[in-house]
N, C-alpha and C positions, 0 to 999 in steps of 0.2 A: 479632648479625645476626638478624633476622626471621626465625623460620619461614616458609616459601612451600608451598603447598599443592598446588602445578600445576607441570607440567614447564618452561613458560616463565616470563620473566621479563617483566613488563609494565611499561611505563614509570612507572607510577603505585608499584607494588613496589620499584623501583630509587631512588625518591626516597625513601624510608623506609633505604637502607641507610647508616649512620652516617658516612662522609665526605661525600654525596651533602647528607644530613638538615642536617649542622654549617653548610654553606654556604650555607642558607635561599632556596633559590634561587627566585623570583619568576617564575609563571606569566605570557606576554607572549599566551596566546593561549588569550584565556577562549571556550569553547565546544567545544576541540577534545577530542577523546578521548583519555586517560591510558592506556588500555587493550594500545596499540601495543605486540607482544613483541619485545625486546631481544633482538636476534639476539649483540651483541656490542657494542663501545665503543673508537671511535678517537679520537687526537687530532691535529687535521687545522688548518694555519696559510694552506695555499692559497685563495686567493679562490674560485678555484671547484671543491668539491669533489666530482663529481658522479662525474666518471671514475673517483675511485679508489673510490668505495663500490660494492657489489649490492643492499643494501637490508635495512633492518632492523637498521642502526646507531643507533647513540646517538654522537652527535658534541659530541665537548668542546673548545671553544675560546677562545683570547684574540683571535681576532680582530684579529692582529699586522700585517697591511697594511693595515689599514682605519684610520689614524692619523689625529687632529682636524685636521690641514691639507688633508686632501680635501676637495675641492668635489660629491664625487661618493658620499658616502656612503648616499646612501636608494637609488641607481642600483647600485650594488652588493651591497646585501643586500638589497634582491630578487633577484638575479641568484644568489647565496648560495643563498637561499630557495628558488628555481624548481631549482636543483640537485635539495637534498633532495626536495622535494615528485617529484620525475619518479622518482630510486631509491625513491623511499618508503621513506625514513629514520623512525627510530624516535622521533626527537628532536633538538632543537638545544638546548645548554648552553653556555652561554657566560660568561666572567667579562669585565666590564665594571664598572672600578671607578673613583669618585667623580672622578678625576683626568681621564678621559674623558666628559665632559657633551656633546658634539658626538654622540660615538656613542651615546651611551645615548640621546638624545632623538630619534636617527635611528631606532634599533632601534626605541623603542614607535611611531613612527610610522608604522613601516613594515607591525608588528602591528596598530597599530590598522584600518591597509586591509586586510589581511585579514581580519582579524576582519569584514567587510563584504561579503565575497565572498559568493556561496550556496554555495559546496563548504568554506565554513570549516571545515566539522567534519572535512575529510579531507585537509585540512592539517599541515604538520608541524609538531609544538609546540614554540615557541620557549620557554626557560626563561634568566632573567638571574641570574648569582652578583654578588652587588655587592660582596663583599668575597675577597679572597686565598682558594682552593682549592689544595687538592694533587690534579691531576686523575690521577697514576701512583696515588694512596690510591684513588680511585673505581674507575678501571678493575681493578686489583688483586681488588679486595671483588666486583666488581661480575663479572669472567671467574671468580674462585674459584664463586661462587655459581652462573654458568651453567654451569661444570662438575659440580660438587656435584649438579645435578638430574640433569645429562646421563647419570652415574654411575646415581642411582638409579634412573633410566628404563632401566638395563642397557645403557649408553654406544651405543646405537642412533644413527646419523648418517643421516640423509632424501637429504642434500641437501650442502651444505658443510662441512666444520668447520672452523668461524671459528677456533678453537684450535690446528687443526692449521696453517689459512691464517697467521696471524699469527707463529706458532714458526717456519716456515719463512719469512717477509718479514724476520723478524730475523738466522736464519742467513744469508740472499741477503746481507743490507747487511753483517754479518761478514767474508763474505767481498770486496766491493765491494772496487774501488778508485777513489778510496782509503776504507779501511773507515769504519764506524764509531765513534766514540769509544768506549773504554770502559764510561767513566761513562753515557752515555744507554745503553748496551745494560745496563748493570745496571740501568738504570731501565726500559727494557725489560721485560726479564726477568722483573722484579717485580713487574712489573704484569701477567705472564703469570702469573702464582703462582709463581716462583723465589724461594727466598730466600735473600737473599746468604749464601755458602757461603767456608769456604776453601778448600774445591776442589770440584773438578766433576767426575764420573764420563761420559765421553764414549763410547754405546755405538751400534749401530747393527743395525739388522733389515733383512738382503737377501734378498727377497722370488726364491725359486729360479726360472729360468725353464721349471720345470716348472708354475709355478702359471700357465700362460696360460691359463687359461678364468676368472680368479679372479673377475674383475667381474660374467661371467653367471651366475656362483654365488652374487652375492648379496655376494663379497667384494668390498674396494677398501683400500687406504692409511688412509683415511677410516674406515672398521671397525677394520681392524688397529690404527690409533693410537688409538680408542677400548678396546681390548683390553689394549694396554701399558698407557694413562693408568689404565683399572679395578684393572686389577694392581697399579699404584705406591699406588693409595691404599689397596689393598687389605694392603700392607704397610706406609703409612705414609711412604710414601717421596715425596718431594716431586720430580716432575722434569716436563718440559718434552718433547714431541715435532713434529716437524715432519718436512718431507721436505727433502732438497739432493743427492742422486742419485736416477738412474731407478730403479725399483721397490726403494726403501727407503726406512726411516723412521730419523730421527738423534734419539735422546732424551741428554737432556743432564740428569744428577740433581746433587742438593744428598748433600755428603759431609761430613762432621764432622771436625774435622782429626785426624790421626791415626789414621783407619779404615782399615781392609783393605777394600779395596772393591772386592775378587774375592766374598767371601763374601755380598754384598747384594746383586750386581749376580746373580750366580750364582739368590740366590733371587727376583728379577724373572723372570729368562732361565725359570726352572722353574715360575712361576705363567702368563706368558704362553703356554709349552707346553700347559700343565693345560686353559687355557680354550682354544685352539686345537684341542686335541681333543676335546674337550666340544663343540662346536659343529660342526666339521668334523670327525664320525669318520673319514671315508676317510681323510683325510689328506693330500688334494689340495692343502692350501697349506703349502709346508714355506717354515721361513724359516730363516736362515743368523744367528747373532746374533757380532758380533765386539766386544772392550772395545779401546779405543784409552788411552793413559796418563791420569791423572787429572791435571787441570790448572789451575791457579791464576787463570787470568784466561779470558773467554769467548773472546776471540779465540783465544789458545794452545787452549779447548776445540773450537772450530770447526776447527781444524787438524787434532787429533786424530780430529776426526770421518772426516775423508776419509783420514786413514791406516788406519782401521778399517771404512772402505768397502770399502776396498782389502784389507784382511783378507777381511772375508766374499766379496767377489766371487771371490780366490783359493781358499778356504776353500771354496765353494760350488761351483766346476771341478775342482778333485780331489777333491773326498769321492767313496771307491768307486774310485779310482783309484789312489791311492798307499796300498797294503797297511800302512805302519808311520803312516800319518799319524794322529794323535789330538789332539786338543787337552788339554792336562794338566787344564783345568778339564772338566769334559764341557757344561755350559750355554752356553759360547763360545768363542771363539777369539779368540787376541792374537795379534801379529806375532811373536813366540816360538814358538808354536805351527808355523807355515808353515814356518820358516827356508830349509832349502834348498830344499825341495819349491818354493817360494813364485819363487823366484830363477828354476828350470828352465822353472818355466812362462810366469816371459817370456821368457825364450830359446828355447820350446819351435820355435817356428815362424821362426829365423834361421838361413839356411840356412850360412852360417860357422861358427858355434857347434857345428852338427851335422853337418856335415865332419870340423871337429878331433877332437871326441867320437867319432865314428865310428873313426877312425884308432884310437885308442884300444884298438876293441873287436876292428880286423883279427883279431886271432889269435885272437882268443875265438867266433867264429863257432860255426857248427853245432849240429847237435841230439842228437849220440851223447851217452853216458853221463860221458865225461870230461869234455866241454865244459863240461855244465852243472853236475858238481861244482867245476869250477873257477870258475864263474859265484857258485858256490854259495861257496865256499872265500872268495872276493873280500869279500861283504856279512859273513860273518859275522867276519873280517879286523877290519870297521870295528866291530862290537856289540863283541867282545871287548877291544879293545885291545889286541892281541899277545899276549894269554894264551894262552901252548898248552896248559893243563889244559883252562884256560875254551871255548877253540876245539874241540878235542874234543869234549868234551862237546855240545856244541851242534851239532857236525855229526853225532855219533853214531857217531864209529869210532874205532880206536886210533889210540897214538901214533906206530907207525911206519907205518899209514897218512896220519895227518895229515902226518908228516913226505916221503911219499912228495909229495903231491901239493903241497906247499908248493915241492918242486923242480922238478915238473912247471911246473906257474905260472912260478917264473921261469924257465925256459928257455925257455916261450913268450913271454915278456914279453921276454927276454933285457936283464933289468933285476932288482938286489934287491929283494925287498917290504920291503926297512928301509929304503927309500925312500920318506918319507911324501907327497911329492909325486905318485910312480908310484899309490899306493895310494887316496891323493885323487879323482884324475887319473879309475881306473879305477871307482872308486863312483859321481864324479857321471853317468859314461858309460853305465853300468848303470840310475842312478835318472833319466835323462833317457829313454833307452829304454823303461821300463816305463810313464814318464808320455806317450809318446808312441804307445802301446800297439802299437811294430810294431819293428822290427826299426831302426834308425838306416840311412842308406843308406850303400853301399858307398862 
């Protein structure tokens, strides 16, 4: 690949890069300016592609509706052409090969009227492949390469990221119904800079809703996924970011078969922290990062993605809330992590669930001294396991203390505590009340 000297990619630059080069593609529109910077590169089959560009595409196409039985072919690629020219596209590329003479003699004639116009120079340049391309090889070289600068321009985002736009139009059709094929999204992918993997590390960044000023700060999505992407290559790690929930980003990495890929993901999660506070001392954007299972095909990874949504947005409601909650990695949180915490907190606001629960806690009421040992006696019930050494110990009295108050309890219970159901019963009562931070109602 060429060295480039400048943060953009110019369209003259991009024909120099080797699948672009191998395909000798044939300038249709002499006079116009090479110079146009490559925002990004789709491949686009619709007659008229105007709608789905913003401008400053490189458009590769076979030109698949436009077949030698039209009557209407020069009526239509201008119509083609007026698209691009209005977004002020970067280019038109096109394979038109020997078998189609209809269309190719439509095409120059169509350049050759422009080329006639007086604003030809501010036209969009048509360019002809006459022989087979691999246009996933182009775009592939061709987003590796806008990223590459984007990186060393310290992943600064103006305006869009076409990288972040496209990662995310691939998770939307993932999730689609009905979805995507496989195979085109690994071709997708690849053309994103993915490269096929056997498995795929599915994690996600939920953006707290503490950070509401984050856009007049300068932050956005758009930063942030330039911040992971710096990170990944900053370890070498190949992965893909996009967005498919509100205020987060769904990065999708390439795994080696057989990796642990808590400890790689672990050191993403810790380089992204590093430049977040490098850049944001205060600390005003905190993000929530959760790993969903590693998964063998993209769609099983798109799946995981939103159970690892689902992690952080949980993850991110209790922190600060649930006193024993930790995540066993410190860099993230899995759905192991949550467990039951995870559970109360959708139950937290049904008011059945906190009835029954309440009943529970009847006899447990009040704030004297015995109450709350016995509140106290119940949690540390479940840490031990029915150790009475181990229970002692932990509550910090004798044993015919402990023994005292283990009959107290059940007589107010007027139930045995070797009833693992009763003891159940009265822990998740407990850990729903503290996540509800008041008292359960009577």
């Amino acid at each position: 690949m060429p060295a480039f000297d400048h943060a953009a990619v110019t369209l003259h630059e991009a024909l120099t890069l080797p699948p672009m080069a191998a395909g000798r593609p044939q300038l249709l529109s002499p006079g116009v300016s090479l110079e146009h910077p490559v925002r990004w590169a789709h491949v686009i089959g619709e007659p008229r592609p105007g709608p789905l560009l913003q401008g400053g595409e490189l458009i590769l196409s076979t030109l698949p509706l436009l077949h030698e039985g039209r009557q209407d072919l020069e009526e239509l690629l201008r119509g083609y052409l007026e698209d691009l020219d209005d977004v002020d596209a970067a280019g038109l590329a096109v394979e038109v090969l020997p078998e189609r003479p209809r269309l190719a003699a439509a095409l120059e004639r169509v350049c050759a009227e422009r080329a006639e116009r007086p604003d030809a120079h501010t036209l969009t340049p048509v360019l002809r492949f006459s022989q087979v391309v691999r246009f996933v090889e182009i775009t592939e070289h061709l987003h590796r390469e806008l990223v590459a600068r984007q990186l060393r321009t310290g992943g600064h985002i103006r305006d869009q990221d076409p990288l972040l736009e496209a990662t995310s139009a691939l998770l939307e059709d993932l999730a689609a119904v009905p979805p995507l094929a496989e195979a085109v999204a690994v071709e997708r992918a690849r053309s994103l800079g993915l490269p096929s993997s056997a498995r795929l590390i599915p994690l996600v960044f939920a953006v707290d809703a503490s950070a509401g000023a984050l856009p007049q700060r300068g932050w956005s999505l758009e930063a942030l996924a330039g911040v992971v992407r710096q990170a990944g290559a900053q370890l070498h790690m190949p992965l893909l970011v996009g967005s498919c929930h509100h205020r987060s980003l769904a990065v999708l990495a390439a795994a080696p078969a057989g990796m642990d890929v808590q400890r790689p993901t672990a050191r993403l999660c810790r380089a992204v922290e590093r430049s977040l506070r490098r850049r944001l001392p205060e600390a005003a954007l905190r993000c929530t990062a959760a790993l969903g299972e590693p998964a063998q095909s993209l769609h099983g990874a798109r799946r995981e993605l939103d159970a690892a949504w689902e992690v952080a947005a949980l993850a991110a409601s209790l922190r600060g809330r649930g006193r024993h909650l930790r995540p066993a990695v410190p860099e993230f949180w899995t759905a192991g992590d949550i467990r039951l915490w995870g559970v109360l907190a959708e139950l937290e606001r049904r008011d059945v669930v906190e009835r029954l629960l309440a009943h529970e806690l009847r006899l447990l009421r009040g704030t004297d001294a015995e109450t709350r040992d016995l509140r106290a006696l119940i949690e540390a019930l479940v840490r031990t396991r029915g150790s009475k050494t181990q229970l002692a110990a932990r509550l910090g009295v004798s044993r015919p203390t402990l023994y005292a108050r283990l009959e107290s309890l059940e007589r107010r219970l007027g139930r045995p505590l070797d009833d693992g159901e009763t003891l159940t019963t009265l822990h998740v009562a407990l850990m729903l009340e503290e996540l509800s931070g008041s008292d359960l109602p009577d």
